[in-house]
PDB file of N, CA, C and O in Angstrom:
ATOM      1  N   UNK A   1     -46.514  19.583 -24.062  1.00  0.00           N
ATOM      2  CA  UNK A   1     -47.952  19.681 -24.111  1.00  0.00           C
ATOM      3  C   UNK A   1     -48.383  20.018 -25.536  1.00  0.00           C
ATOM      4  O   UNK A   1     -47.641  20.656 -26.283  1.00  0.00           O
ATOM      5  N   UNK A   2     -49.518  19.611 -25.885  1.00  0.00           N
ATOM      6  CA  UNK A   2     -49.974  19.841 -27.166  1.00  0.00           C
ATOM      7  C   UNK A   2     -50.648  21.102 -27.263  1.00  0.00           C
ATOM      8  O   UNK A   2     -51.092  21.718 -26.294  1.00  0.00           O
ATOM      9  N   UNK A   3     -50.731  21.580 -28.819  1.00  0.00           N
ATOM     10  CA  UNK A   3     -51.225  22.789 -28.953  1.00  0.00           C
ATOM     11  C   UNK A   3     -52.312  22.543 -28.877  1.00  0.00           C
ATOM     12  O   UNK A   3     -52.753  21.422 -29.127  1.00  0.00           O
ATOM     13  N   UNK A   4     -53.329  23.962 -28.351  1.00  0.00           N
ATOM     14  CA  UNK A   4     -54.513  24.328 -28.666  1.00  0.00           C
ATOM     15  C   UNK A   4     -54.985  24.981 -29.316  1.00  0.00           C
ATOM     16  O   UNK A   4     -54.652  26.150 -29.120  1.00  0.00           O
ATOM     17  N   UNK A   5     -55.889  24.790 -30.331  1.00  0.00           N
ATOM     18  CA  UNK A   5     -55.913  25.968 -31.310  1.00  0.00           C
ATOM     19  C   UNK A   5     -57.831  26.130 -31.107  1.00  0.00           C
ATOM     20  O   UNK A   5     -58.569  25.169 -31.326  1.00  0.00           O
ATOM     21  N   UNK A   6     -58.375  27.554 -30.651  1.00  0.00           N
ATOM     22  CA  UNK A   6     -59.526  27.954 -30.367  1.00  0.00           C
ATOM     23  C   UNK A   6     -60.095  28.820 -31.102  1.00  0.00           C
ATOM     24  O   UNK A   6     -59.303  29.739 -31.315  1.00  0.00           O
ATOM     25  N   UNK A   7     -61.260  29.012 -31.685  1.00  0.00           N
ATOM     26  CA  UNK A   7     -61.743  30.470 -32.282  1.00  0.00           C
ATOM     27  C   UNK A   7     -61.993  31.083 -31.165  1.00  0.00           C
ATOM     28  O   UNK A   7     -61.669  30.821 -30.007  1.00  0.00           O
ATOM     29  N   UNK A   8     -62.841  32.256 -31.809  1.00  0.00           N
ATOM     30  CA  UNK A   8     -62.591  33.800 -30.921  1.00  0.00           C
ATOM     31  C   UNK A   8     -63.513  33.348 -29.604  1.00  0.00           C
ATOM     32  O   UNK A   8     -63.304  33.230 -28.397  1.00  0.00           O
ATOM     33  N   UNK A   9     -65.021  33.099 -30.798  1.00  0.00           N
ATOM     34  CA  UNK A   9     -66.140  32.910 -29.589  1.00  0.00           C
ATOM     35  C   UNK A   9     -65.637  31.765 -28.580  1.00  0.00           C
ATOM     36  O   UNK A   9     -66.061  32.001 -27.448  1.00  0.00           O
ATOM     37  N   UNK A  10     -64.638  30.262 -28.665  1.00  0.00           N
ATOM     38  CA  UNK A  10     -64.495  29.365 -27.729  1.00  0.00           C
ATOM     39  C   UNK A  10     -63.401  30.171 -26.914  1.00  0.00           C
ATOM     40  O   UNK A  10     -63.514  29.992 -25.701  1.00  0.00           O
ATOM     41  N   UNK A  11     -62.549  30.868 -27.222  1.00  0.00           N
ATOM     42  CA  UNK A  11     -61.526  31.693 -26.467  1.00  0.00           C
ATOM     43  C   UNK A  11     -62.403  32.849 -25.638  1.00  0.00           C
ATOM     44  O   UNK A  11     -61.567  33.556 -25.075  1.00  0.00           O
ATOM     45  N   UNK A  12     -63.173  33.122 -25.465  1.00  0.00           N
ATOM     46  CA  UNK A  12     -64.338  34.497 -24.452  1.00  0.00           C
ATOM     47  C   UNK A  12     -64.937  33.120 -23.512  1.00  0.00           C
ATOM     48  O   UNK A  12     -64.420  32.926 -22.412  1.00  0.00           O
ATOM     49  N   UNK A  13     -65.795  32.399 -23.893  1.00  0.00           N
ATOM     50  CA  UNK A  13     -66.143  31.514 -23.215  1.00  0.00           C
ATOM     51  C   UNK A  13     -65.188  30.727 -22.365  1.00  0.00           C
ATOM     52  O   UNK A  13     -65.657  30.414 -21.271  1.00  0.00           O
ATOM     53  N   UNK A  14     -63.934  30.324 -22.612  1.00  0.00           N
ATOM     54  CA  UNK A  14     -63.006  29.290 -21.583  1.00  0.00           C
ATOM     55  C   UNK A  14     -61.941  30.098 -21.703  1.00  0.00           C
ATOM     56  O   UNK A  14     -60.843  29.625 -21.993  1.00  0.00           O
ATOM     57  N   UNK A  15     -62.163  31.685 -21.455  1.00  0.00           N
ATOM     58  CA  UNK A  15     -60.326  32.098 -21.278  1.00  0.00           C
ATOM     59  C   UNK A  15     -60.014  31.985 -19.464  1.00  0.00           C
ATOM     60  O   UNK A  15     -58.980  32.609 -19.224  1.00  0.00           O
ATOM     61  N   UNK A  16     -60.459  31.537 -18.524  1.00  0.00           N
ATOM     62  CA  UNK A  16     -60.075  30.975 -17.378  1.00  0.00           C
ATOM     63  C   UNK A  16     -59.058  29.786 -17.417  1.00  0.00           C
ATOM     64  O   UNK A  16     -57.899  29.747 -17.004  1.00  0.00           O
ATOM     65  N   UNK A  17     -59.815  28.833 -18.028  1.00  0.00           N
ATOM     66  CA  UNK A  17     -59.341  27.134 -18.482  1.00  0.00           C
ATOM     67  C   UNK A  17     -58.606  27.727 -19.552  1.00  0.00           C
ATOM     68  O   UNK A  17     -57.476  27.309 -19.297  1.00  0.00           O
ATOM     69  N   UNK A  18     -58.479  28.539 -20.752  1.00  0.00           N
ATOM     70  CA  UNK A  18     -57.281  28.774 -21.403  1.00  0.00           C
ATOM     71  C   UNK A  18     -55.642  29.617 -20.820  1.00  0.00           C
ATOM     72  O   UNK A  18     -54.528  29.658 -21.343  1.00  0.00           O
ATOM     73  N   UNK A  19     -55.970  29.965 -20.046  1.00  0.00           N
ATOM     74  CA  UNK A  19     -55.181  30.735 -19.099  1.00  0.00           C
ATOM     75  C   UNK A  19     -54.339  29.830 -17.985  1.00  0.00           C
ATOM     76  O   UNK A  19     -53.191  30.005 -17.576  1.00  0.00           O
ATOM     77  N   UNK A  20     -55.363  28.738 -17.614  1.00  0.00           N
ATOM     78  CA  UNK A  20     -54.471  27.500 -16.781  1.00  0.00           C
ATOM     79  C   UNK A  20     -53.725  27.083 -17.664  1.00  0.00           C
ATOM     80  O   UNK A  20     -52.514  27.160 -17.456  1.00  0.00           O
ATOM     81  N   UNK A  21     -54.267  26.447 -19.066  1.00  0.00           N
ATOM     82  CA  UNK A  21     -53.812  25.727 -19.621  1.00  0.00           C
ATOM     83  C   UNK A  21     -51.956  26.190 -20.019  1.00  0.00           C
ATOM     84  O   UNK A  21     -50.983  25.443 -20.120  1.00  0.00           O
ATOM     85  N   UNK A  22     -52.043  27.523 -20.146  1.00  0.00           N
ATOM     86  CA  UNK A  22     -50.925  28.038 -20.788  1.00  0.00           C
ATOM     87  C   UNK A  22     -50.115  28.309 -19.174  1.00  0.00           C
ATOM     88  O   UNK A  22     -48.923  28.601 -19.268  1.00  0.00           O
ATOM     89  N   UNK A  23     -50.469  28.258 -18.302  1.00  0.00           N
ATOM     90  CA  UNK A  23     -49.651  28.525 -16.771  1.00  0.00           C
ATOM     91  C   UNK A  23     -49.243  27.110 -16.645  1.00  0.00           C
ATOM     92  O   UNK A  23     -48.286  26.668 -16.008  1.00  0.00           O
ATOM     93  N   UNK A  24     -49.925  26.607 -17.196  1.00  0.00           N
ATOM     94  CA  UNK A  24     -49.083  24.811 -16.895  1.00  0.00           C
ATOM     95  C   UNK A  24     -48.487  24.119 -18.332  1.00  0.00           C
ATOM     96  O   UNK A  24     -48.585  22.925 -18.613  1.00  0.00           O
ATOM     97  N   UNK A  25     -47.699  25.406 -19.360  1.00  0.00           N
ATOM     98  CA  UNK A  25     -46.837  25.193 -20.453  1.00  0.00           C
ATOM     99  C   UNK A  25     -47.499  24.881 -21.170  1.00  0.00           C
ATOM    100  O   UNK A  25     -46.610  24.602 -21.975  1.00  0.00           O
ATOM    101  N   UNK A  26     -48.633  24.567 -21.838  1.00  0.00           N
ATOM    102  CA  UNK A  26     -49.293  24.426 -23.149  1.00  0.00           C
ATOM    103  C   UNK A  26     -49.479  25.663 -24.019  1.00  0.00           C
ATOM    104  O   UNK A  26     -49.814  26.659 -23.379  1.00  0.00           O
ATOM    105  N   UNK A  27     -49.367  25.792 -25.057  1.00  0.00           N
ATOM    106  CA  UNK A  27     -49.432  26.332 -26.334  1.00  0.00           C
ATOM    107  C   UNK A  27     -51.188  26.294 -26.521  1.00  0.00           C
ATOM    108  O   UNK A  27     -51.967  25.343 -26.596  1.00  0.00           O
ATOM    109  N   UNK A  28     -51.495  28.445 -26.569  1.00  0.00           N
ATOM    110  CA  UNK A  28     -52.767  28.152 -27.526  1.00  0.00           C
ATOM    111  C   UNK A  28     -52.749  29.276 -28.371  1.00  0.00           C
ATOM    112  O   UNK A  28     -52.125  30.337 -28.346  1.00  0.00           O
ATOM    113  N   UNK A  29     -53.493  28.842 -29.041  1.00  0.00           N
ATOM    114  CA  UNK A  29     -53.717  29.997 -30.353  1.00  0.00           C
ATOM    115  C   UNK A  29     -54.950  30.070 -30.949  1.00  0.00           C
ATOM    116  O   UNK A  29     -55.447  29.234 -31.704  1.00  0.00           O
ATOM    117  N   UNK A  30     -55.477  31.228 -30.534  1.00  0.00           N
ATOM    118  CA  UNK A  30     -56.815  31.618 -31.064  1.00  0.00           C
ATOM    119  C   UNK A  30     -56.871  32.002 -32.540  1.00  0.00           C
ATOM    120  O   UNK A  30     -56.046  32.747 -33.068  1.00  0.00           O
ATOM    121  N   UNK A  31     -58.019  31.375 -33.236  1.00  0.00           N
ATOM    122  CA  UNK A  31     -58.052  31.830 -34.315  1.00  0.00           C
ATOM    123  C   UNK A  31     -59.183  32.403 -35.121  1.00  0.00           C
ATOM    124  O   UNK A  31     -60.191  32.015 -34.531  1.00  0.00           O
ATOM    125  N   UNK A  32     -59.460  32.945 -35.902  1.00  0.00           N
ATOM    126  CA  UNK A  32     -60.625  33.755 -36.516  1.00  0.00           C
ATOM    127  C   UNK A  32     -60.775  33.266 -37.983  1.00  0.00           C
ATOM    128  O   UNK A  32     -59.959  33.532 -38.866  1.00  0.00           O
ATOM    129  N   UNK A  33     -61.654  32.687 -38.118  1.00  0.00           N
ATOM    130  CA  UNK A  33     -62.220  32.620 -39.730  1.00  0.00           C
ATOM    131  C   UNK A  33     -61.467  31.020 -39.837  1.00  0.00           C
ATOM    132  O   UNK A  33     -61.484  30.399 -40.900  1.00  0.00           O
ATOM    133  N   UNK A  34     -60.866  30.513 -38.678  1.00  0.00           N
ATOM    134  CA  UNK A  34     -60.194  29.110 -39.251  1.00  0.00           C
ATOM    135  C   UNK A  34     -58.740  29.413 -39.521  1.00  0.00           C
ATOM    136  O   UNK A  34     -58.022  28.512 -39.955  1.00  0.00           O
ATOM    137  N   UNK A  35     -58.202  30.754 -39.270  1.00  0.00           N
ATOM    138  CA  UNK A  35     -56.636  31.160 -39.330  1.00  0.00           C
ATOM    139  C   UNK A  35     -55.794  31.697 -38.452  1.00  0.00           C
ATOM    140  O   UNK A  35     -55.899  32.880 -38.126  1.00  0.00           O
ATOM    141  N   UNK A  36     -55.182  31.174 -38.131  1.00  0.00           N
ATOM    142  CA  UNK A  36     -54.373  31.834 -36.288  1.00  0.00           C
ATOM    143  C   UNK A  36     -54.577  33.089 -36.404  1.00  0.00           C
ATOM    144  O   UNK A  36     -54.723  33.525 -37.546  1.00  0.00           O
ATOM    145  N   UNK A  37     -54.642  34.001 -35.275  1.00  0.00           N
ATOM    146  CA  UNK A  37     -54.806  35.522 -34.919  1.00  0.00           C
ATOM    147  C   UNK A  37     -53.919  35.824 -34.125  1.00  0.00           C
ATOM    148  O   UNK A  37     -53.320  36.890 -34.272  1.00  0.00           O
ATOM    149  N   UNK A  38     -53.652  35.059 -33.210  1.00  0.00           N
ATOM    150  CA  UNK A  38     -53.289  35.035 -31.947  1.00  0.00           C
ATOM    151  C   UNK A  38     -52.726  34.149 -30.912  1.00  0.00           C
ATOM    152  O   UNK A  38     -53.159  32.998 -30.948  1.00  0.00           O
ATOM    153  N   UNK A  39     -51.892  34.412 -30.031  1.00  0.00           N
ATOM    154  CA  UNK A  39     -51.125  33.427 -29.366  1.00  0.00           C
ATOM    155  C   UNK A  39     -51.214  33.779 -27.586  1.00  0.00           C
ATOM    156  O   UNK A  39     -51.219  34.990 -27.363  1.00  0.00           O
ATOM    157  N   UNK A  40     -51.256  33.222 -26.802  1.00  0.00           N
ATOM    158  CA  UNK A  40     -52.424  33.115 -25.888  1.00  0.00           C
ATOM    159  C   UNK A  40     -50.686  32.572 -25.037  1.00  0.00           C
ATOM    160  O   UNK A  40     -50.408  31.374 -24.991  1.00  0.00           O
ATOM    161  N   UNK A  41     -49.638  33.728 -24.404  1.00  0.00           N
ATOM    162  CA  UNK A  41     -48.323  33.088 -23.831  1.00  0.00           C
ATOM    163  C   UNK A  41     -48.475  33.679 -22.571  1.00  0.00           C
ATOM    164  O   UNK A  41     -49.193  34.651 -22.335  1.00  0.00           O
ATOM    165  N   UNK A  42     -47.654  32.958 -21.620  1.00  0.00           N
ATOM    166  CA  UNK A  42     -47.416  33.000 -20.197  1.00  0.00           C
ATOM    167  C   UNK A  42     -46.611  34.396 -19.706  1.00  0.00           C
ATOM    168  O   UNK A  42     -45.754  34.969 -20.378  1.00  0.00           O
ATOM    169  N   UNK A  43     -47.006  34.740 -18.603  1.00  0.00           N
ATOM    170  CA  UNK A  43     -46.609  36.321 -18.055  1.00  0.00           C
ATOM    171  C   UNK A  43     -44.936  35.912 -17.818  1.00  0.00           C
ATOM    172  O   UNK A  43     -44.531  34.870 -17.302  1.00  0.00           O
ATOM    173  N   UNK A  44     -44.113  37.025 -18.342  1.00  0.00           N
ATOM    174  CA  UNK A  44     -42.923  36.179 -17.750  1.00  0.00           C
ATOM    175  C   UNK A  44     -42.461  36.661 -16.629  1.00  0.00           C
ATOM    176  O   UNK A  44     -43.063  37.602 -16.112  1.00  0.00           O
ATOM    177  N   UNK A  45     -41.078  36.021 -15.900  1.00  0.00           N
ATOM    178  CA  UNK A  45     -41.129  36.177 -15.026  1.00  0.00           C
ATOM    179  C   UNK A  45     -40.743  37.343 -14.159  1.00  0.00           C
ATOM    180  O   UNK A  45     -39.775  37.639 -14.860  1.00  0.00           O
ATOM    181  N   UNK A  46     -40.719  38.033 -13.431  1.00  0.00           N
ATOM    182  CA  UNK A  46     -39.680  39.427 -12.532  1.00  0.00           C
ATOM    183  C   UNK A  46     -38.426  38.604 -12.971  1.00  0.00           C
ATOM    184  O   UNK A  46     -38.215  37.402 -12.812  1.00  0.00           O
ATOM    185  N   UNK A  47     -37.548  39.684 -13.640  1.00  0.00           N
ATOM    186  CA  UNK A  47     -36.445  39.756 -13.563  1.00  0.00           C
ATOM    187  C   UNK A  47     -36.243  40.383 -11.733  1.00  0.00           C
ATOM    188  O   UNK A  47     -36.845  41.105 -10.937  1.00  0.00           O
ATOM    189  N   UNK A  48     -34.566  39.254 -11.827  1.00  0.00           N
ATOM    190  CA  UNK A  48     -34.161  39.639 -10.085  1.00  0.00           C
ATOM    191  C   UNK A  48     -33.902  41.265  -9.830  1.00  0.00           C
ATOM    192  O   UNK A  48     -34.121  42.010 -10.785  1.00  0.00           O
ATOM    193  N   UNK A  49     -33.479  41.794  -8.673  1.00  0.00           N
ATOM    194  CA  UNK A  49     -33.225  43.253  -8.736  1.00  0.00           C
ATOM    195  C   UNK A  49     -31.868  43.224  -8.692  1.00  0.00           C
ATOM    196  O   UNK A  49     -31.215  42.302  -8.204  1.00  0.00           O
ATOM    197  N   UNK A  50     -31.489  44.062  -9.115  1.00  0.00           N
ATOM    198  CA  UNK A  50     -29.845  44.410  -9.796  1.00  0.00           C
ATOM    199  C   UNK A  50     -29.190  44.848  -8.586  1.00  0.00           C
ATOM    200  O   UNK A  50     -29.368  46.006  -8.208  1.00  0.00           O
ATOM    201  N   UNK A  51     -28.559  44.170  -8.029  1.00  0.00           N
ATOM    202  CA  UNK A  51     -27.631  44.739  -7.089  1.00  0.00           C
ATOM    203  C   UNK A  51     -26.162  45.649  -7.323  1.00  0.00           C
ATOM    204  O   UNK A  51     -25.281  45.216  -8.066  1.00  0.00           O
ATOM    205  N   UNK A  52     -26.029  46.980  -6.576  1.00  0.00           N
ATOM    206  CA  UNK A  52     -24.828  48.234  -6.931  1.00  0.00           C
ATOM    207  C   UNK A  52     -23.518  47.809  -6.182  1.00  0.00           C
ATOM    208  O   UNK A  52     -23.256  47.935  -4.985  1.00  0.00           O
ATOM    209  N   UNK A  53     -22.609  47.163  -7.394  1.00  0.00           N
ATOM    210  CA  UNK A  53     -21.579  46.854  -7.209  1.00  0.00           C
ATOM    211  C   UNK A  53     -21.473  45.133  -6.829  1.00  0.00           C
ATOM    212  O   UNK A  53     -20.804  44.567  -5.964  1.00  0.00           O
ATOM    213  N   UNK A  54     -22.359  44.621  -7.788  1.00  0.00           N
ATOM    214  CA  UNK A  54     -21.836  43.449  -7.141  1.00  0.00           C
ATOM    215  C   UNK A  54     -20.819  42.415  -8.531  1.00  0.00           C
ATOM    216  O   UNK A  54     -20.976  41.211  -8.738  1.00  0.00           O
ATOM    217  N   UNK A  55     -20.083  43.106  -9.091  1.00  0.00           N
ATOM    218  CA  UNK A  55     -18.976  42.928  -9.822  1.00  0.00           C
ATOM    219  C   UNK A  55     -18.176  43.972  -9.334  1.00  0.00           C
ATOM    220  O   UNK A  55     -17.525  44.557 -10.200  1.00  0.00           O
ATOM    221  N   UNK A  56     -18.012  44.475  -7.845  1.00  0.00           N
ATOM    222  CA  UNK A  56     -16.930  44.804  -7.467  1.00  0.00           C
ATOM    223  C   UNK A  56     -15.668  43.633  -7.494  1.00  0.00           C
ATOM    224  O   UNK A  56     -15.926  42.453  -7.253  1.00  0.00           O
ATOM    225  N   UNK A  57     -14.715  43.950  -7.714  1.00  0.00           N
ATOM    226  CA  UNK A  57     -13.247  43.071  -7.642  1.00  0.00           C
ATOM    227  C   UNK A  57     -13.371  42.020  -8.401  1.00  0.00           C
ATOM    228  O   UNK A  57     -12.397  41.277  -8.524  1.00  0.00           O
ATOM    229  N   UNK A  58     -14.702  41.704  -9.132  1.00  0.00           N
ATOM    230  CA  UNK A  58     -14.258  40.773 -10.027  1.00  0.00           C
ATOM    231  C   UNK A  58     -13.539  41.169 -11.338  1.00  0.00           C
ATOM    232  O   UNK A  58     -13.108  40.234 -12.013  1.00  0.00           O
ATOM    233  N   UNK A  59     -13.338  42.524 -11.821  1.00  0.00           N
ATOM    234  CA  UNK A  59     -13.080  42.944 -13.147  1.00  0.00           C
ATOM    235  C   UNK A  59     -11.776  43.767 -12.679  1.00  0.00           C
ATOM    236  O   UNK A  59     -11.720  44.509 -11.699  1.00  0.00           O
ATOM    237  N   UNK A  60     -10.816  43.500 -13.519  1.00  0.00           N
ATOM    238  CA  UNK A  60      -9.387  43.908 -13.351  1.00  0.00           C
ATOM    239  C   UNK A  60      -9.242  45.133 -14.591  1.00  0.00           C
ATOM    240  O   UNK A  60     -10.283  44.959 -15.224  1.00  0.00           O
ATOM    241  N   UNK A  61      -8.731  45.918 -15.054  1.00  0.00           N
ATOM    242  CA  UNK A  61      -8.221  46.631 -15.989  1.00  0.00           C
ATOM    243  C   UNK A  61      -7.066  46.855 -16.278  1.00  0.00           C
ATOM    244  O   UNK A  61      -6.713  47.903 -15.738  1.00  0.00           O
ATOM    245  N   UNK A  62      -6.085  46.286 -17.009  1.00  0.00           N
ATOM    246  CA  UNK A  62      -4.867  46.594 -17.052  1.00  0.00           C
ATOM    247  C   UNK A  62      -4.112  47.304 -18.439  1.00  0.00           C
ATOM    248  O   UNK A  62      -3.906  46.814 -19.549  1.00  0.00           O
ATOM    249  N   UNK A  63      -3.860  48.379 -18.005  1.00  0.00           N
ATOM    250  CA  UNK A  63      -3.611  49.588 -18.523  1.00  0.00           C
ATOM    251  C   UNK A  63      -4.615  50.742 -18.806  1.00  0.00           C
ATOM    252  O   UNK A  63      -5.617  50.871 -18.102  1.00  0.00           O
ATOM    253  N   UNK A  64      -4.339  51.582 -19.845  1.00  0.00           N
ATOM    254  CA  UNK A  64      -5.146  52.738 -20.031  1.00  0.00           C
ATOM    255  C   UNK A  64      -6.079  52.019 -20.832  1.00  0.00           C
ATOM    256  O   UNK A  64      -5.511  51.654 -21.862  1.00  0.00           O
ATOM    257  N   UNK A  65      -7.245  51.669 -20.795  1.00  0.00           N
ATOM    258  CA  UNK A  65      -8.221  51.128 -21.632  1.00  0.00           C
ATOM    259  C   UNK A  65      -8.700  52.966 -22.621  1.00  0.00           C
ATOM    260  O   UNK A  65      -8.915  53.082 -23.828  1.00  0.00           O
ATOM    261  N   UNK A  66      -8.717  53.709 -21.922  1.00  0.00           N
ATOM    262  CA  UNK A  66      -8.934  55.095 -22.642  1.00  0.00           C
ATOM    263  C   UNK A  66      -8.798  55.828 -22.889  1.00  0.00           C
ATOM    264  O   UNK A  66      -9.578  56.779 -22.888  1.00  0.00           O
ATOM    265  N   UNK A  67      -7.169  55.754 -23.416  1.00  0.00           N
ATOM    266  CA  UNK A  67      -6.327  56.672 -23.816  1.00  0.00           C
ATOM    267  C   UNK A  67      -6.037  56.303 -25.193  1.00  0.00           C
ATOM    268  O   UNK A  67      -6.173  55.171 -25.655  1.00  0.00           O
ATOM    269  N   UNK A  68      -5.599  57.404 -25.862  1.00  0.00           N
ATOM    270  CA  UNK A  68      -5.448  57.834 -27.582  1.00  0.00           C
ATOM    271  C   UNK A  68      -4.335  56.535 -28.068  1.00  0.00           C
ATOM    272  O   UNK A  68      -3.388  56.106 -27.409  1.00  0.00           O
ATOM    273  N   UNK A  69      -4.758  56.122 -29.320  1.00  0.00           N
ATOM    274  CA  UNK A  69      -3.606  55.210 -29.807  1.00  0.00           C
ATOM    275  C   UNK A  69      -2.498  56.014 -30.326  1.00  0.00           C
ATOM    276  O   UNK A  69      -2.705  57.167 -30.704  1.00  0.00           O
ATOM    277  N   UNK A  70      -1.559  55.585 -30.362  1.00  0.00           N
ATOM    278  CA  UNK A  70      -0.335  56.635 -31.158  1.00  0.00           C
ATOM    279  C   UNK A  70      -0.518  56.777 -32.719  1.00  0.00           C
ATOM    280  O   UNK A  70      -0.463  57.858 -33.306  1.00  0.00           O
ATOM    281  N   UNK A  71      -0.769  55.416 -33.390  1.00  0.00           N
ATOM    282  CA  UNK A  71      -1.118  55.041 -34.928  1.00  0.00           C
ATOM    283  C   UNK A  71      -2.420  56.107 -34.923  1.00  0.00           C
ATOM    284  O   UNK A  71      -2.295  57.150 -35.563  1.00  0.00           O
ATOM    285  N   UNK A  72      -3.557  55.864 -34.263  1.00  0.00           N
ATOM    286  CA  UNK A  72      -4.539  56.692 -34.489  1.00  0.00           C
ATOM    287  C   UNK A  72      -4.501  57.676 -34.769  1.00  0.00           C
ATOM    288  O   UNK A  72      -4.980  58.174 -35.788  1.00  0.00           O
ATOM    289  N   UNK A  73      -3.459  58.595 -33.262  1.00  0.00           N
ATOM    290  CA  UNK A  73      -3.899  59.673 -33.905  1.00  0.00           C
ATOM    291  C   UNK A  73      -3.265  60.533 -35.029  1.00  0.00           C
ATOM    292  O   UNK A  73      -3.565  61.628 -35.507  1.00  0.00           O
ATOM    293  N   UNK A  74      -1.853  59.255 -35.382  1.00  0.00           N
ATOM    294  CA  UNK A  74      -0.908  59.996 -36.621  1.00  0.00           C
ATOM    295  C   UNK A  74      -1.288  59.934 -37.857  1.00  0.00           C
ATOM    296  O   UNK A  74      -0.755  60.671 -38.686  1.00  0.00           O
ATOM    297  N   UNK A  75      -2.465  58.878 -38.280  1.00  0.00           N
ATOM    298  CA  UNK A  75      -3.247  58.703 -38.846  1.00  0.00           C
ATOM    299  C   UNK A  75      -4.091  59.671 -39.192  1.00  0.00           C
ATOM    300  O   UNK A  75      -4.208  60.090 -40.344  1.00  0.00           O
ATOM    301  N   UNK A  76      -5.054  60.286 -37.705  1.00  0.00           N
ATOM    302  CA  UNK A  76      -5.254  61.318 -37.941  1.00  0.00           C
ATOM    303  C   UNK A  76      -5.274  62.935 -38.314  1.00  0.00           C
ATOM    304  O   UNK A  76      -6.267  63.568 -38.674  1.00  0.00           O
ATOM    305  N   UNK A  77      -3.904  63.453 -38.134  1.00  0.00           N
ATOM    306  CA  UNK A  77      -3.218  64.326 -37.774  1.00  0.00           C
ATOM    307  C   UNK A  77      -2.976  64.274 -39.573  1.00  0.00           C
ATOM    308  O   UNK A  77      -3.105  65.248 -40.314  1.00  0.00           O
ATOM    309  N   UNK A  78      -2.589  62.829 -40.014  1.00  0.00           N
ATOM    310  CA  UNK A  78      -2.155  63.094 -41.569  1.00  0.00           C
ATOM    311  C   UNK A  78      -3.443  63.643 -42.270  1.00  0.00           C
ATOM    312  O   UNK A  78      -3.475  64.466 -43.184  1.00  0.00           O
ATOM    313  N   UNK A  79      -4.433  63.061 -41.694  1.00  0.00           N
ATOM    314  CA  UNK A  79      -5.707  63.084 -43.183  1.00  0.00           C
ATOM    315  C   UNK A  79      -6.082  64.520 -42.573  1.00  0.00           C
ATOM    316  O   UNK A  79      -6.839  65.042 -43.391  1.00  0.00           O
ATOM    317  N   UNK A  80      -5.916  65.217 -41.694  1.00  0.00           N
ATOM    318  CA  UNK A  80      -6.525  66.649 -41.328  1.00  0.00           C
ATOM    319  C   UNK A  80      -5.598  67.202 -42.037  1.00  0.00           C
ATOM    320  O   UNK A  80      -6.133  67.987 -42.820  1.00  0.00           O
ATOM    321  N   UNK A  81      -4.181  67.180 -42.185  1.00  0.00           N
ATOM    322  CA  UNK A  81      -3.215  67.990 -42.546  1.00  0.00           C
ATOM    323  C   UNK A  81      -3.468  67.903 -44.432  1.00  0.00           C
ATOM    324  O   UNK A  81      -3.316  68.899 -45.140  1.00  0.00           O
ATOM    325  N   UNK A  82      -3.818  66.693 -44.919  1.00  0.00           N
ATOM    326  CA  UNK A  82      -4.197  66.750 -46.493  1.00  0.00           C
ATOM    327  C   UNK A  82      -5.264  67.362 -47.009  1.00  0.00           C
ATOM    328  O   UNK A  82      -5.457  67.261 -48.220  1.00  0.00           O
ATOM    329  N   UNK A  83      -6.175  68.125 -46.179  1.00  0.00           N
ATOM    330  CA  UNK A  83      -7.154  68.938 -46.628  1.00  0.00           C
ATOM    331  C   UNK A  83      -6.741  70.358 -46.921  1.00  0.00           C
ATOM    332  O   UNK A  83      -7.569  71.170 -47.334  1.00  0.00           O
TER     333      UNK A  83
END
């Protein structure tokens, strides 16, 4: 769909018909003095509702995902001990 581009006063007068226009994917943009102001976009939509646990059993973990590295912490253990 093609853009619409409206000043302020034609945007107060047809914001009904500007409001269809943009519910049925057209582009408008109000403008003031002859320079865009404004962009005139569609409500979006409800996100769905999040259902608890529904990546049960799809996700596996194998091993300790959160346990200490050995390098890490000898790494660490050195630079504490050089102070």
């Amino acid at each position: 769909m093609p853009t619409h581009v409206v000043n302020t006063h034609e945007a107060k007068s047809r914001l009904s018909e500007l409001i269809r226009l943009v519910e049925d994917g057209a582009d408008v943009v109000i403008a003031r003095n002859g320079r865009p102001a404004a962009k005139l976009i569609p409500w979006p939509p409800d996100k769905p509702a999040r259902l608890r646990g529904a990546w049960a059993g799809r996700v596996h973990v194998h091993g300790d995902i959160v346990g200490s590295d050995a390098d890490v912490v000898a790494d660490f253990d050195a630079s504490a001990d050089s102070l």
